[in-house]
PyMOL Python script that loads the backbone (N, CA, C, O; Angstrom):
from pymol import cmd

cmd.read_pdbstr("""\
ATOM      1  N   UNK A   1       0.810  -1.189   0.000  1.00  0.00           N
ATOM      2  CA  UNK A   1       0.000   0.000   0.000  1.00  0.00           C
ATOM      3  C   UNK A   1       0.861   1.264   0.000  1.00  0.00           C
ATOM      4  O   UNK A   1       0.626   2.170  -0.800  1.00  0.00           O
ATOM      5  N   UNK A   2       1.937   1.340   0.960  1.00  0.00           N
ATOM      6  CA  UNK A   2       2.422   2.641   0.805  1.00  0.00           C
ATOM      7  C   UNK A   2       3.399   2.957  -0.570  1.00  0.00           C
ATOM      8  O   UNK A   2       3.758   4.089  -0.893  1.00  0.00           O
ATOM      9  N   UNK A   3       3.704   1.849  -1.218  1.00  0.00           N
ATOM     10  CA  UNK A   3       4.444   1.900  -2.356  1.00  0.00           C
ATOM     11  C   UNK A   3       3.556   3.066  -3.350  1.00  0.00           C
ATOM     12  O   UNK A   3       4.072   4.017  -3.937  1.00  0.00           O
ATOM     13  N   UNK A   4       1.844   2.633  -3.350  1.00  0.00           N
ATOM     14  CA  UNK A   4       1.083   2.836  -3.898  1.00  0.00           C
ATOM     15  C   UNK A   4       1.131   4.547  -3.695  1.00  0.00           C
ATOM     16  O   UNK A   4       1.494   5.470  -4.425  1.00  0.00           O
ATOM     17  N   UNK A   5       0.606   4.469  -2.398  1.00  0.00           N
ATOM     18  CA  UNK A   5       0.219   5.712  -1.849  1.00  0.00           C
ATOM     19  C   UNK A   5       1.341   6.986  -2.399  1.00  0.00           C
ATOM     20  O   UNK A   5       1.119   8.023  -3.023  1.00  0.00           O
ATOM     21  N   UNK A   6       2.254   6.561  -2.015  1.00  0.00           N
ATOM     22  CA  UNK A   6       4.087   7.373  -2.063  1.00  0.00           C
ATOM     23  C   UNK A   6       3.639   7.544  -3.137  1.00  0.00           C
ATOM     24  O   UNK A   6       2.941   8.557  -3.122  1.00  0.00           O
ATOM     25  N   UNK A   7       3.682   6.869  -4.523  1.00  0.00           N
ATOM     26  CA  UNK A   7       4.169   7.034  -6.153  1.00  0.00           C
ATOM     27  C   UNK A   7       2.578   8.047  -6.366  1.00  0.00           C
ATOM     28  O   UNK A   7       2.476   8.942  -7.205  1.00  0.00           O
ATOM     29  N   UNK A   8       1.632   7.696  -5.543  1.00  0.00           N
ATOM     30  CA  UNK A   8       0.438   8.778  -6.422  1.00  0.00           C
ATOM     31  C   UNK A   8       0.918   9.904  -6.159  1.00  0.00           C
ATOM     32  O   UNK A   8       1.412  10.712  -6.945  1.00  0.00           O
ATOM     33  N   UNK A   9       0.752   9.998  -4.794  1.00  0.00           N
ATOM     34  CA  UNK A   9       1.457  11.265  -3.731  1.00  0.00           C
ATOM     35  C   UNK A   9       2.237  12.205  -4.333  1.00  0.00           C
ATOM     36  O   UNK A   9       2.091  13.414  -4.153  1.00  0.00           O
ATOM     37  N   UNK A  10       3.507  11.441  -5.423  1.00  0.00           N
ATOM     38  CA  UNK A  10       4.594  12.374  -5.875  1.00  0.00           C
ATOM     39  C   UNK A  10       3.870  12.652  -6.563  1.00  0.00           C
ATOM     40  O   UNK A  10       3.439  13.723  -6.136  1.00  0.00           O
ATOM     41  N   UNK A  11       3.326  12.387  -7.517  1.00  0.00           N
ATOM     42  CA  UNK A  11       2.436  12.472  -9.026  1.00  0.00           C
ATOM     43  C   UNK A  11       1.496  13.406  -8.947  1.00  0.00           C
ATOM     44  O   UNK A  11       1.533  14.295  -9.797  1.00  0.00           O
ATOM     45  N   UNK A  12       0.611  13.428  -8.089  1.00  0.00           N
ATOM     46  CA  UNK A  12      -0.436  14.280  -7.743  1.00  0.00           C
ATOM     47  C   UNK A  12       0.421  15.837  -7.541  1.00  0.00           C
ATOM     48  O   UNK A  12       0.018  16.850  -8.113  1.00  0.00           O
ATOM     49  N   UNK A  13       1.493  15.833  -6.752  1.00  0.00           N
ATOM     50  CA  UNK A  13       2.589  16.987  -6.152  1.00  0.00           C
ATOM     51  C   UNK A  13       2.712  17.958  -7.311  1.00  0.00           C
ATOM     52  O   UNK A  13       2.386  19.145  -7.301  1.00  0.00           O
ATOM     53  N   UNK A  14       3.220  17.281  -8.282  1.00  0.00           N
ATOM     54  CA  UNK A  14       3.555  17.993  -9.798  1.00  0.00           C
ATOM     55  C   UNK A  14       2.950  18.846 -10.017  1.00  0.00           C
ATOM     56  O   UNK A  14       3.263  20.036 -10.062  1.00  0.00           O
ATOM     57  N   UNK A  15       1.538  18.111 -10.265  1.00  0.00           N
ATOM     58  CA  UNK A  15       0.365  18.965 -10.802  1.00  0.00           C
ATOM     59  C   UNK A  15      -0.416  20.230 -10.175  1.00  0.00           C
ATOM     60  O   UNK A  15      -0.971  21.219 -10.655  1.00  0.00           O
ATOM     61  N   UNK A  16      -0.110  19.536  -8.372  1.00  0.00           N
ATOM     62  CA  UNK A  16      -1.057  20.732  -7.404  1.00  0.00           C
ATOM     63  C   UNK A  16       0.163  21.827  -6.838  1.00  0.00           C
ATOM     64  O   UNK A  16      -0.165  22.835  -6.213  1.00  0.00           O
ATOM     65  N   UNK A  17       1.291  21.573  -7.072  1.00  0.00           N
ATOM     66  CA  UNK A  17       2.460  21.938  -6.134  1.00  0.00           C
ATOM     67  C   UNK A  17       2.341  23.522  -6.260  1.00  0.00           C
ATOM     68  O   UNK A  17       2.134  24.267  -5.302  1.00  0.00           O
ATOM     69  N   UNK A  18       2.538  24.014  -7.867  1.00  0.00           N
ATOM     70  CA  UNK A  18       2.301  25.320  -8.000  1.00  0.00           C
ATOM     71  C   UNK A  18       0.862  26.080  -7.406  1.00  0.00           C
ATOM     72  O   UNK A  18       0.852  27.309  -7.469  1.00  0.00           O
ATOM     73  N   UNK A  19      -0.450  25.329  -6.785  1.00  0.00           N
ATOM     74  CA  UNK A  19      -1.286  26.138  -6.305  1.00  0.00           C
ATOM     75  C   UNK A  19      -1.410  25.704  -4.832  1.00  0.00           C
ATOM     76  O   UNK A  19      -2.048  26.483  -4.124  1.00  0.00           O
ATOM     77  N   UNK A  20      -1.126  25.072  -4.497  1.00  0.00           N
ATOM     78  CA  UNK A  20      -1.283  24.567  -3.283  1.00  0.00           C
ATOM     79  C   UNK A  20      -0.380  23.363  -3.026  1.00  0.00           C
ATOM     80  O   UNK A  20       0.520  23.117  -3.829  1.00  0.00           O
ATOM     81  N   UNK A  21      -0.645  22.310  -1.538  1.00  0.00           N
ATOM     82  CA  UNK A  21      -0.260  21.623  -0.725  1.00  0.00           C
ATOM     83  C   UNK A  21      -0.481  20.815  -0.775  1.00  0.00           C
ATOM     84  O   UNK A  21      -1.702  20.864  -0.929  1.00  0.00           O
ATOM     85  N   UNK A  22       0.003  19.145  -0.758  1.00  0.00           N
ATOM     86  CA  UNK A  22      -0.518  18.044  -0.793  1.00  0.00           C
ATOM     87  C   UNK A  22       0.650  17.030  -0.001  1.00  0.00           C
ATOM     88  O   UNK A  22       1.835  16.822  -0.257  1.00  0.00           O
ATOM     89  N   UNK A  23       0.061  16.692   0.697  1.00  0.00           N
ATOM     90  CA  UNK A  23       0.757  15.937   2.270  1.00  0.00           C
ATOM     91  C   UNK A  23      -0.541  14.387   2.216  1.00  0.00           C
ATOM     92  O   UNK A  23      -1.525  14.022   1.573  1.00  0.00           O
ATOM     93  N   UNK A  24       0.069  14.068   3.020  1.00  0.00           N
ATOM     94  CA  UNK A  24      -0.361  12.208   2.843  1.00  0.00           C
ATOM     95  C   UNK A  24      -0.369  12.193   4.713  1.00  0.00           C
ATOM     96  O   UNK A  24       0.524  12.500   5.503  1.00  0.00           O
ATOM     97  N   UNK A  25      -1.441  11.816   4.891  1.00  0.00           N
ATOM     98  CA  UNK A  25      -1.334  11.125   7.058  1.00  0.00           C
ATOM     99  C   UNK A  25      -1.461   9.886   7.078  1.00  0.00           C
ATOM    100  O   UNK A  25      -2.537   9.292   6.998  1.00  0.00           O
ATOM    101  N   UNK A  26      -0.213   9.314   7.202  1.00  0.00           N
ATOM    102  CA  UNK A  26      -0.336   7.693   6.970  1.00  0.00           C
ATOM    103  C   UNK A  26      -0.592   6.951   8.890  1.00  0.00           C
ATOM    104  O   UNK A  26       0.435   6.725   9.530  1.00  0.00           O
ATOM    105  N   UNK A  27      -1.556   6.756   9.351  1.00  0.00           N
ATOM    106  CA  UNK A  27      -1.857   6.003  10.623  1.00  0.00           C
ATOM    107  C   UNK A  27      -1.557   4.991  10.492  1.00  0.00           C
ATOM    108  O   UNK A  27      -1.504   4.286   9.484  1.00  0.00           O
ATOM    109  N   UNK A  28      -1.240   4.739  11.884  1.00  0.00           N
ATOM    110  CA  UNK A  28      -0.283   3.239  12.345  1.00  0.00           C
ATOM    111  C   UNK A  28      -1.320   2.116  11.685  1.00  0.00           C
ATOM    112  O   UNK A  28      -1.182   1.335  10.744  1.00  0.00           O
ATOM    113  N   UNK A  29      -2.271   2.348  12.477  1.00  0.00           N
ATOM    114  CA  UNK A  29      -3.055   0.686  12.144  1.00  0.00           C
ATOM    115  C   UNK A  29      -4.656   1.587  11.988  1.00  0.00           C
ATOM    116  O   UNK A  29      -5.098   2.484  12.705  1.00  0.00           O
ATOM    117  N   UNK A  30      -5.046   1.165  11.197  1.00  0.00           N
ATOM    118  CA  UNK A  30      -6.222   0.765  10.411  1.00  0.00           C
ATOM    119  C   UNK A  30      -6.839  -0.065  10.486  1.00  0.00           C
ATOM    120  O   UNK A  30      -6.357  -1.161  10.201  1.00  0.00           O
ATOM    121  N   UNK A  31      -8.476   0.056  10.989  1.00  0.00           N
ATOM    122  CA  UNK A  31      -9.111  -1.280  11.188  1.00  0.00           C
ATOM    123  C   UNK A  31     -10.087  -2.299   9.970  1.00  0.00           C
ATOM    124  O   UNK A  31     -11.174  -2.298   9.391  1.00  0.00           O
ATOM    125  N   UNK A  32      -8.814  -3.106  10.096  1.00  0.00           N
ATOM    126  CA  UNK A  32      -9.060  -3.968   8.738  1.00  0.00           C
ATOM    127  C   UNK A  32      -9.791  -5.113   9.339  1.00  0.00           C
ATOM    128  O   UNK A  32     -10.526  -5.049  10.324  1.00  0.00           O
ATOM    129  N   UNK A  33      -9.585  -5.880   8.828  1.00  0.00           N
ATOM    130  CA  UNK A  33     -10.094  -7.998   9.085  1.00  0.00           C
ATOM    131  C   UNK A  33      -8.936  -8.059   9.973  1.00  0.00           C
ATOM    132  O   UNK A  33      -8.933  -8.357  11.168  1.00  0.00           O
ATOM    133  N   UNK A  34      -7.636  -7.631   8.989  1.00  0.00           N
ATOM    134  CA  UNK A  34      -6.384  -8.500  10.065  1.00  0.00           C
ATOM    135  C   UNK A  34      -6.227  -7.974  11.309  1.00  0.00           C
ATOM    136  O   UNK A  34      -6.018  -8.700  12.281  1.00  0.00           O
ATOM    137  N   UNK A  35      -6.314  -6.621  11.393  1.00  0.00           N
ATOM    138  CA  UNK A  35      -6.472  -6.361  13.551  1.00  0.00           C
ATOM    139  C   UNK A  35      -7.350  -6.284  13.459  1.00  0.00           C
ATOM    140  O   UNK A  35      -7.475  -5.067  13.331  1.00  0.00           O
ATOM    141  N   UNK A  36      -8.454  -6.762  13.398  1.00  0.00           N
ATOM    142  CA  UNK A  36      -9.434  -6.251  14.165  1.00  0.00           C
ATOM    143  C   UNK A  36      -9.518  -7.139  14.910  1.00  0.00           C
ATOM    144  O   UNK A  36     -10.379  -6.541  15.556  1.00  0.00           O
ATOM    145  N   UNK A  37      -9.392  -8.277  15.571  1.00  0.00           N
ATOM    146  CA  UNK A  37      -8.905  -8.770  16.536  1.00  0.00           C
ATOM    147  C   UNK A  37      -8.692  -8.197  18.107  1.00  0.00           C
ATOM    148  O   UNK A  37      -9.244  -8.165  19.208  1.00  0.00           O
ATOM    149  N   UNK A  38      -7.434  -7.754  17.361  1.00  0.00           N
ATOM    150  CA  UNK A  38      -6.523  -6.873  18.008  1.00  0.00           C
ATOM    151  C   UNK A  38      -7.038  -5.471  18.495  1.00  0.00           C
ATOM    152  O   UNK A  38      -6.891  -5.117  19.665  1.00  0.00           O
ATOM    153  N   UNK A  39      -7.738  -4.577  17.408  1.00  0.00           N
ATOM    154  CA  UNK A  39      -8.221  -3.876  18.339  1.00  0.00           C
ATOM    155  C   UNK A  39      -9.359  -3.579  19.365  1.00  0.00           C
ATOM    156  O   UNK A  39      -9.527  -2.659  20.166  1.00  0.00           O
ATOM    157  N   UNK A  40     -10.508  -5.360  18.857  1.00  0.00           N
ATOM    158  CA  UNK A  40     -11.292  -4.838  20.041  1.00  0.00           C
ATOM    159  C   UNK A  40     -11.307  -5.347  21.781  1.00  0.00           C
ATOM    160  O   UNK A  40     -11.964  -5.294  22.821  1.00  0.00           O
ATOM    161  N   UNK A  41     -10.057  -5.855  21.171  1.00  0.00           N
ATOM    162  CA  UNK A  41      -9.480  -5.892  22.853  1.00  0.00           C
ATOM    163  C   UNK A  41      -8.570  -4.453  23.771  1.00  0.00           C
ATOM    164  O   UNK A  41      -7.370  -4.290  23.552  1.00  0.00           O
ATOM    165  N   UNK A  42      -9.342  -3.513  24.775  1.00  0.00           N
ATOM    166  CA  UNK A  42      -8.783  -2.605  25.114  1.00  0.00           C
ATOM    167  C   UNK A  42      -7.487  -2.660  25.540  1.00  0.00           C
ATOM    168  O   UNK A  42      -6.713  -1.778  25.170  1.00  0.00           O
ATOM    169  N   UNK A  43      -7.159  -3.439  26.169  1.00  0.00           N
ATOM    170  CA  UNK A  43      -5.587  -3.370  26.176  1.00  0.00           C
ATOM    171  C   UNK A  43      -4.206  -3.423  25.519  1.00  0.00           C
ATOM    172  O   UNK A  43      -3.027  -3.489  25.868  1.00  0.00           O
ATOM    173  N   UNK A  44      -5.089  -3.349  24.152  1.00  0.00           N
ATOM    174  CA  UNK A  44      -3.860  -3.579  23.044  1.00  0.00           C
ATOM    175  C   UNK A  44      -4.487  -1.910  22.357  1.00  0.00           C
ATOM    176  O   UNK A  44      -3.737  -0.938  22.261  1.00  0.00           O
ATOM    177  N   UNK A  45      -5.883  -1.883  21.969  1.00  0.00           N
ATOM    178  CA  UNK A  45      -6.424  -0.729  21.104  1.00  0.00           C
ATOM    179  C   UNK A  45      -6.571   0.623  21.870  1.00  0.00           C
ATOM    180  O   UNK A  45      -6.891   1.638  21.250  1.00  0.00           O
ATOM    181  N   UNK A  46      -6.308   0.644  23.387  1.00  0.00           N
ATOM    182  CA  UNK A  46      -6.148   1.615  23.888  1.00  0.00           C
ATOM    183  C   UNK A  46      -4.979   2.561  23.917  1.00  0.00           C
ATOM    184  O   UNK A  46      -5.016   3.780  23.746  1.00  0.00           O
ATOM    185  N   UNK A  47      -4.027   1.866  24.140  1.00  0.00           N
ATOM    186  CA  UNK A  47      -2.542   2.484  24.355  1.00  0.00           C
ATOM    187  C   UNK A  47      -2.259   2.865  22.613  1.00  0.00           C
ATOM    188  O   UNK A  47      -1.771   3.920  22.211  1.00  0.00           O
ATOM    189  N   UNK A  48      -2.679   1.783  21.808  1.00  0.00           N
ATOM    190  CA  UNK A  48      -2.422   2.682  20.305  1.00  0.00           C
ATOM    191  C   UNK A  48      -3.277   3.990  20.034  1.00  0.00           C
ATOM    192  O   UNK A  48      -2.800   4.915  19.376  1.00  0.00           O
ATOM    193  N   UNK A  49      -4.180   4.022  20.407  1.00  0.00           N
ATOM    194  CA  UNK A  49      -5.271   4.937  19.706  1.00  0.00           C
ATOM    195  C   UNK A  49      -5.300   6.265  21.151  1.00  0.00           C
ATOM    196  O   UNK A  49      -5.799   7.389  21.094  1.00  0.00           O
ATOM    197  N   UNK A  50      -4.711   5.727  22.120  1.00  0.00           N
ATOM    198  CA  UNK A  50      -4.124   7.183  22.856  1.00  0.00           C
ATOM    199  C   UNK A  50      -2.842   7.493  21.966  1.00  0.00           C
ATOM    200  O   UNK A  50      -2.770   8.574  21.380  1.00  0.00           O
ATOM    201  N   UNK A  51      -2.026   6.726  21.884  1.00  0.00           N
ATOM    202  CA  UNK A  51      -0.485   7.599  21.029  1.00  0.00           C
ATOM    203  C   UNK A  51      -0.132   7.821  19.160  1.00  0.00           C
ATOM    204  O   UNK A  51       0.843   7.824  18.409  1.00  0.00           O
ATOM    205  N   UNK A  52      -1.744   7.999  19.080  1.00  0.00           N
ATOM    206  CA  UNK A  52      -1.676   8.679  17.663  1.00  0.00           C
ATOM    207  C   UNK A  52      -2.758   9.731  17.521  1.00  0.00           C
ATOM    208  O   UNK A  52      -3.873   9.343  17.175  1.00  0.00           O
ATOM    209  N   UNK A  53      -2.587  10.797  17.711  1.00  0.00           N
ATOM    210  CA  UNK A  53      -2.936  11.807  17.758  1.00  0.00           C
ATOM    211  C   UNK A  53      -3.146  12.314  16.081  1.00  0.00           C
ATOM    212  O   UNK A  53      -2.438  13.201  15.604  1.00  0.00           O
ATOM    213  N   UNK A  54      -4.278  11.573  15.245  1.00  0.00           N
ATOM    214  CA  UNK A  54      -3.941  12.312  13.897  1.00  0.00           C
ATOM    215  C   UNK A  54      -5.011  13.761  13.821  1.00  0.00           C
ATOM    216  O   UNK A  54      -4.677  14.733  13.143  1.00  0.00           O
ATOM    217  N   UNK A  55      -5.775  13.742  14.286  1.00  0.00           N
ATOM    218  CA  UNK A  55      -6.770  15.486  14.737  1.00  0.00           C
ATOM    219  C   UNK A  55      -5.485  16.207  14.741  1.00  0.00           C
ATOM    220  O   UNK A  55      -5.193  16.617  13.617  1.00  0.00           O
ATOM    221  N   UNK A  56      -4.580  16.503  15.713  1.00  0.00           N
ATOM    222  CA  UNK A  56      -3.542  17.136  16.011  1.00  0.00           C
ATOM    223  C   UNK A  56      -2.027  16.866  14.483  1.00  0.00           C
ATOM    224  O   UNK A  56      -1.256  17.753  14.118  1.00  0.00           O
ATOM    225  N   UNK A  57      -2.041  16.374  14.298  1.00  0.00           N
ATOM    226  CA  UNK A  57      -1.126  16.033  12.842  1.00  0.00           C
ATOM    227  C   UNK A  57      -2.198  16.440  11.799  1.00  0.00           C
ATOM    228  O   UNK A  57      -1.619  17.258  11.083  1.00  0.00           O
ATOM    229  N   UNK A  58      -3.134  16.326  11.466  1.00  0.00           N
ATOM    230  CA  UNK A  58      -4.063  16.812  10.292  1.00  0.00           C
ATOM    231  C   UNK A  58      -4.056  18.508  10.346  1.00  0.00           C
ATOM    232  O   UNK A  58      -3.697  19.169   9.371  1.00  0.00           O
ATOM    233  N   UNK A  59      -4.495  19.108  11.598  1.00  0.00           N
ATOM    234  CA  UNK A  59      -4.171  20.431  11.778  1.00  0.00           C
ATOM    235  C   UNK A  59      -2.766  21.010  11.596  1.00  0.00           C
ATOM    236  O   UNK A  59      -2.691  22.126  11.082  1.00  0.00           O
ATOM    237  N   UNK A  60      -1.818  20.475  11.904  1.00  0.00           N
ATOM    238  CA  UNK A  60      -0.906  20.859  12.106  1.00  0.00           C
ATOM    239  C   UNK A  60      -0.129  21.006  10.166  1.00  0.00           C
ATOM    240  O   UNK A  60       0.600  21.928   9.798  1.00  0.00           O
ATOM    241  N   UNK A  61      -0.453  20.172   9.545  1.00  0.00           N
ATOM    242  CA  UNK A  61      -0.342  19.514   8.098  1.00  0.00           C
ATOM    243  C   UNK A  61      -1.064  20.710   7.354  1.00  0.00           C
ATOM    244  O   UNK A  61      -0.523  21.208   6.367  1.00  0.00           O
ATOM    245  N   UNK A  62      -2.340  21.196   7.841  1.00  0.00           N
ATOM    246  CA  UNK A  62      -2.695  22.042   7.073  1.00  0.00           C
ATOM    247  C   UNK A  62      -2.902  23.520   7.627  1.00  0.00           C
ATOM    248  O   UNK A  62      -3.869  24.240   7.378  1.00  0.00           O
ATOM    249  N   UNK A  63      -1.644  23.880   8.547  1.00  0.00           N
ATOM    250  CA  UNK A  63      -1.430  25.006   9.233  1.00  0.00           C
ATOM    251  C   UNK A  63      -1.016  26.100   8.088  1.00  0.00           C
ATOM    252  O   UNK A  63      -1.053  25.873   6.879  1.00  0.00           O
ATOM    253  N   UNK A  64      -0.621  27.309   8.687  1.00  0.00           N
ATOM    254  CA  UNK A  64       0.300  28.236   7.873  1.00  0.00           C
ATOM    255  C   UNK A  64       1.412  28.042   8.293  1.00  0.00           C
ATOM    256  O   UNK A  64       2.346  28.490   7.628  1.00  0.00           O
ATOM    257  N   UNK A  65       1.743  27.176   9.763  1.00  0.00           N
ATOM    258  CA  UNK A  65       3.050  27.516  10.025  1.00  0.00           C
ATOM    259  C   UNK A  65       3.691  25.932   9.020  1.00  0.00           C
ATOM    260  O   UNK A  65       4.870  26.074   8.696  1.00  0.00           O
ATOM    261  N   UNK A  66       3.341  25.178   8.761  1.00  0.00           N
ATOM    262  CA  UNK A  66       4.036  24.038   8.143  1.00  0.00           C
ATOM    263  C   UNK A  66       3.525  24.209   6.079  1.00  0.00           C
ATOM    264  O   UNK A  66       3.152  23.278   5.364  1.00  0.00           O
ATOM    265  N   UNK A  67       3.679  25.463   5.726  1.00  0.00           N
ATOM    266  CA  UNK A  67       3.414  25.415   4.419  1.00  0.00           C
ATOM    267  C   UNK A  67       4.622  25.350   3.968  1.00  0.00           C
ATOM    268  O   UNK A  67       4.555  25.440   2.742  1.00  0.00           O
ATOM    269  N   UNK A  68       5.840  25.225   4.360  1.00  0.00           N
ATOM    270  CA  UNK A  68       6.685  24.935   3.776  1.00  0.00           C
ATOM    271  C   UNK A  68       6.848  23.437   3.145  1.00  0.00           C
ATOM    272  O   UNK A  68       7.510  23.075   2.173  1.00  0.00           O
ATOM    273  N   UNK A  69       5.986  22.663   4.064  1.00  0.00           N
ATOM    274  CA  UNK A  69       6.445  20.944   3.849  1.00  0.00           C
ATOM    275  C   UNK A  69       5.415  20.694   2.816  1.00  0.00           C
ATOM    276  O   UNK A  69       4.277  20.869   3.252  1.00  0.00           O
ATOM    277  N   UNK A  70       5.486  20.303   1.457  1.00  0.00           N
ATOM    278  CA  UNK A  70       4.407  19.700   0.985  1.00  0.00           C
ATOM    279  C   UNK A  70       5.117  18.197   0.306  1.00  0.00           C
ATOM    280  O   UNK A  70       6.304  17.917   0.471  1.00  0.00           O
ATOM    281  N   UNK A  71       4.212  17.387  -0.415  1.00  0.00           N
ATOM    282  CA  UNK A  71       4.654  15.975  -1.112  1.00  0.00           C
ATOM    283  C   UNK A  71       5.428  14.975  -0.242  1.00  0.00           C
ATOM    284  O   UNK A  71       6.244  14.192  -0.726  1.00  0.00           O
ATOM    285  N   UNK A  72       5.112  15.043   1.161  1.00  0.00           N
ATOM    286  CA  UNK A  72       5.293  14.360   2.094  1.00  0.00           C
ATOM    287  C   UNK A  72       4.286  13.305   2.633  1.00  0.00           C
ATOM    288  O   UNK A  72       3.081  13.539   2.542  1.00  0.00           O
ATOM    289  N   UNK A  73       4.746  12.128   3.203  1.00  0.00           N
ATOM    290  CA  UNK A  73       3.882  11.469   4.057  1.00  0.00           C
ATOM    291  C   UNK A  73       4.388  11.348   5.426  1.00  0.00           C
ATOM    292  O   UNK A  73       5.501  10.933   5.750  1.00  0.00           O
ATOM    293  N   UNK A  74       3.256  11.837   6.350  1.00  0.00           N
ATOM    294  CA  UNK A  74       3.306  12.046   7.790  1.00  0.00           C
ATOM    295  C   UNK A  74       3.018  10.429   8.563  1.00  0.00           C
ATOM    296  O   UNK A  74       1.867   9.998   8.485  1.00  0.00           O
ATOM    297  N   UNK A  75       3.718   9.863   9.046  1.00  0.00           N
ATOM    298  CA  UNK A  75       3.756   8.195   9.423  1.00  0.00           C
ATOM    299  C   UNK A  75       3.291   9.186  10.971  1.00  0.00           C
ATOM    300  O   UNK A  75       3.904  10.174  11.375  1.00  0.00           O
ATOM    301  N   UNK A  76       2.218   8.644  11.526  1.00  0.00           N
ATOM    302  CA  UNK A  76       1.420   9.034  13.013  1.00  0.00           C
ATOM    303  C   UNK A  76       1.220   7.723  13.378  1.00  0.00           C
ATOM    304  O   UNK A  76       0.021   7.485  13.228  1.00  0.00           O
ATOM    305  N   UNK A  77       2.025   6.402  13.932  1.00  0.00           N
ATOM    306  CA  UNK A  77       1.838   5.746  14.482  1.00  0.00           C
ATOM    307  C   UNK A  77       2.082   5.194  15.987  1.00  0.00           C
ATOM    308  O   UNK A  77       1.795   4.051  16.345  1.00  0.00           O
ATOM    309  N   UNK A  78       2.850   6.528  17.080  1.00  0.00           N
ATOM    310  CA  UNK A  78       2.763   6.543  17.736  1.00  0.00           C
ATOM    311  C   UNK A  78       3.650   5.693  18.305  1.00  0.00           C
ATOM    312  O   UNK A  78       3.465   5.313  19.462  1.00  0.00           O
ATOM    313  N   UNK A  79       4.542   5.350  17.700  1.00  0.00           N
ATOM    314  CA  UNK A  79       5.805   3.553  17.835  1.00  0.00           C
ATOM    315  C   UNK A  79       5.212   3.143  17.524  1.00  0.00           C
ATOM    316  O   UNK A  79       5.705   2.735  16.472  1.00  0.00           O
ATOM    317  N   UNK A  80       4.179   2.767  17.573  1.00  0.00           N
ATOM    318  CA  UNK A  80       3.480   1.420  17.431  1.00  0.00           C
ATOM    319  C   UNK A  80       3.649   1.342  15.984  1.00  0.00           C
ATOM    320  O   UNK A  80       2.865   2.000  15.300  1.00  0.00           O
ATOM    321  N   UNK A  81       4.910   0.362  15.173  1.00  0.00           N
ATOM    322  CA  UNK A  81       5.167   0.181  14.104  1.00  0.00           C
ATOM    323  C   UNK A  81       4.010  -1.446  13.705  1.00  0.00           C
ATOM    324  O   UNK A  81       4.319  -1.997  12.649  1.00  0.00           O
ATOM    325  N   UNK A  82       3.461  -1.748  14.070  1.00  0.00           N
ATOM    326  CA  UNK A  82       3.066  -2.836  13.578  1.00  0.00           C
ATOM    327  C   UNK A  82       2.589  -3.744  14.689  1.00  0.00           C
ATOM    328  O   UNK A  82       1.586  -4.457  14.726  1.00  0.00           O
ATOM    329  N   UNK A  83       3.691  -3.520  15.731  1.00  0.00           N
ATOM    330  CA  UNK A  83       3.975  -4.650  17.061  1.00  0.00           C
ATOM    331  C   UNK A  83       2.595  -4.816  17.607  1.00  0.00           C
ATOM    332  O   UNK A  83       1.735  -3.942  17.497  1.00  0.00           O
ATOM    333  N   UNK A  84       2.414  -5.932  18.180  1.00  0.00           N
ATOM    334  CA  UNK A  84       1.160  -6.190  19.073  1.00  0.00           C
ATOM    335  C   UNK A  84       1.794  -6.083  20.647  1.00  0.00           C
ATOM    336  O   UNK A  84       1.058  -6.240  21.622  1.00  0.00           O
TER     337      UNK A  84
END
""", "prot")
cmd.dss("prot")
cmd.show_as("cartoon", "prot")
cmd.util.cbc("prot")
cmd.orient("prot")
């Protein structure tokens, strides 16, 4: 997926770069089939979904003070790379 995401991401950049901003918020985990398991047990889906703050990264992404950064992807997973 992020192979995917990355190569549109640049592509899309080209075209919007001269009028505007285009940034990517890539979250740790996503509730698919494969965690979902995992997250509806609170002791695993709590501690992730307290340490990813994407409200606070989405604002911040489309601030005035971060218009410098565009054609980026923002990884908000909080450590939590994958690990259970």
């Amino acid at each position: 997926m992020m192979c995917g995401l990355t190569t549109t991401l640049k592509s899309e950049i080209v075209k919007i770069a001269p009028r505007g901003r285009v940034n990517c918020i890539a979250p740790g985990w996503v509730p698919t089939p494969m965690v979902q398991e995992a997250l509806n047990d609170p002791a695993i889906s709590g501690p992730v979904l307290a340490a990813t703050p994407l409200k606070n990264t989405s604002g911040l992404s489309s601030s005035v003070i971060s218009g410098h950064v565009t054609g980026q992807v923002i990884f908000v997973e909080g450590g939590c790379v994958g690990d259970i």
